[in-house]
C-alpha positions in Angstrom: 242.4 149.0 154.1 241.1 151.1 157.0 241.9 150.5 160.5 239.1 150.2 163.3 240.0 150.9 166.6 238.5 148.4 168.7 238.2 148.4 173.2 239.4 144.9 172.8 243.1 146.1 172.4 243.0 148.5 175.2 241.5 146.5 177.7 244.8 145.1 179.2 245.9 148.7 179.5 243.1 150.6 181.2 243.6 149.0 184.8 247.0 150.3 184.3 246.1 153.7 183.3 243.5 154.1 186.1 246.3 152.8 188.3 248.5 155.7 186.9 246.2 158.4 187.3 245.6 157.2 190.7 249.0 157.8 191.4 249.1 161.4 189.6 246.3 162.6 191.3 246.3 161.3 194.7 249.2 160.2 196.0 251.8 162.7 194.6 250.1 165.7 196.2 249.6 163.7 198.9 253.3 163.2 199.8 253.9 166.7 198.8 251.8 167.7 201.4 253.3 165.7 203.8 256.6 166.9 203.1 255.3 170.6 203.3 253.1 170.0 206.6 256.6 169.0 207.7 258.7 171.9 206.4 256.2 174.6 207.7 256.5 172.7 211.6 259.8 173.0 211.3 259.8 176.9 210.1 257.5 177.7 213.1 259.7 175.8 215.3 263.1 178.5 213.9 260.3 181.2 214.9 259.5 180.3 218.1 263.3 180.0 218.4 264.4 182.9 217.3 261.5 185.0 219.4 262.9 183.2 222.6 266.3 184.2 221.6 265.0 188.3 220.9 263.0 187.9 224.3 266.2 186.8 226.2 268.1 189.4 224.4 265.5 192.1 225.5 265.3 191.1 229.0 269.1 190.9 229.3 269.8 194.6 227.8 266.8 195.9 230.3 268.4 194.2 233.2 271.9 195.6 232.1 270.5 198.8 231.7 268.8 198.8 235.0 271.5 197.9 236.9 273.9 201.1 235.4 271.0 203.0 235.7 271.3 202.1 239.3 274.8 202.2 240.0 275.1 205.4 238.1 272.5 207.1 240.4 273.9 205.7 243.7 277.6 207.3 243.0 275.8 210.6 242.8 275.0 210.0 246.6 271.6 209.0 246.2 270.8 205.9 248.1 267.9 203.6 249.0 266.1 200.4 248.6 264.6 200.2 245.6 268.5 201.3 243.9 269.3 198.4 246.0 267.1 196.3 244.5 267.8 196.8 241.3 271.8 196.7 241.7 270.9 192.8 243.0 269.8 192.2 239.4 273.1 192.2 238.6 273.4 188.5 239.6 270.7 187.4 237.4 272.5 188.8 234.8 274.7 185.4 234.3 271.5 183.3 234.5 270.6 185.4 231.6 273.5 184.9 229.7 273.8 181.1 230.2 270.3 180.9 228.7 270.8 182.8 225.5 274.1 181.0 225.5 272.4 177.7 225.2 269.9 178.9 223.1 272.5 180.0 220.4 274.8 177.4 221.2 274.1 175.9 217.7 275.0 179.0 215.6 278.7 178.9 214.0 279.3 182.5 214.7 278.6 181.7 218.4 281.7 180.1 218.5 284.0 183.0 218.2 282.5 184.9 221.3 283.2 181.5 223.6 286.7 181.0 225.0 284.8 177.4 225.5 284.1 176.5 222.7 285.5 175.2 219.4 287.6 177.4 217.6 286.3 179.1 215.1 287.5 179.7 211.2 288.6 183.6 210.1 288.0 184.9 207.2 290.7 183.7 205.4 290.2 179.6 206.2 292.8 179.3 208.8 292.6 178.9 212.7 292.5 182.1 214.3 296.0 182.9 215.8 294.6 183.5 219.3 292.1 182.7 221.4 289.3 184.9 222.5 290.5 185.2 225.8 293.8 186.0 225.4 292.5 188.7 223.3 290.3 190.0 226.2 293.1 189.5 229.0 295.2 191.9 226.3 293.0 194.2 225.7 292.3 195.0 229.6 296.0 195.0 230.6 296.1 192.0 232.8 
């Protein structure tokens, strides 16, 4: 005995099956491109912060450099205004530092160069035996 395949049996099931390739091809990519509209925000936002970081960095090794540059030429003898001007940069300096400080305050390994901060871990898993500044007070003889 043959067996004829009818639409009667597989009407109960269609409604499901457009309902299931509804779901396959619209609302999976769908959240998928939610969730990647999301992760590529988020990776623009580590680039603008990480270019903010290299711009603070820049302006504070020009200002640093400026400022020696200065000092240097002014214990030769040379003196005027403009050297003036630029040893006073000196104070900004600080600013600088506070603002790439709180820009890397959320990096781990930003921990170790703050006497401030939370200890940080060696490479061995233990607490470091000393704390930054006693390490700087040591090394300059004070």
């Amino acid at each position: 005995m043959a067996y004829r395949f009818t639409d009667e049996g597989w009407d109960r099931w269609r409604f499901a099956g457009l309902a299931l390739a509804a779901l396959l091809i619209v609302v999976v990519p769908s959240l998928l491109l939610l969730q990647l509209s999301r992760d590529s925000v988020n990776a623009a936002n580590w680039v603008a912060h990480t270019q903010a970081v290299s711009a603070r960095l820049y302006v504070l090794q020009a200002d640093i450099r400026d400022v020696e540059s200065a000092a240097l030429t002014m214990s030769k003898g040379v003196s005027s205004d403009a050297l003036r001007q630029r040893l006073r940069r000196a104070d900004d300096v600080g600013q600088t530092v506070g603002e790439l400080s709180s820009l890397v305050s959320d990096s781990p390994s930003s921990w170790c160069a703050s006497a401030a901060s939370p200890p940080c871990w060696n490479g061995a898993w233990r607490w470091p035996s000393r704390s930054p500044t006693a390490s700087i007070r040591r090394a300059s003889g004070s």
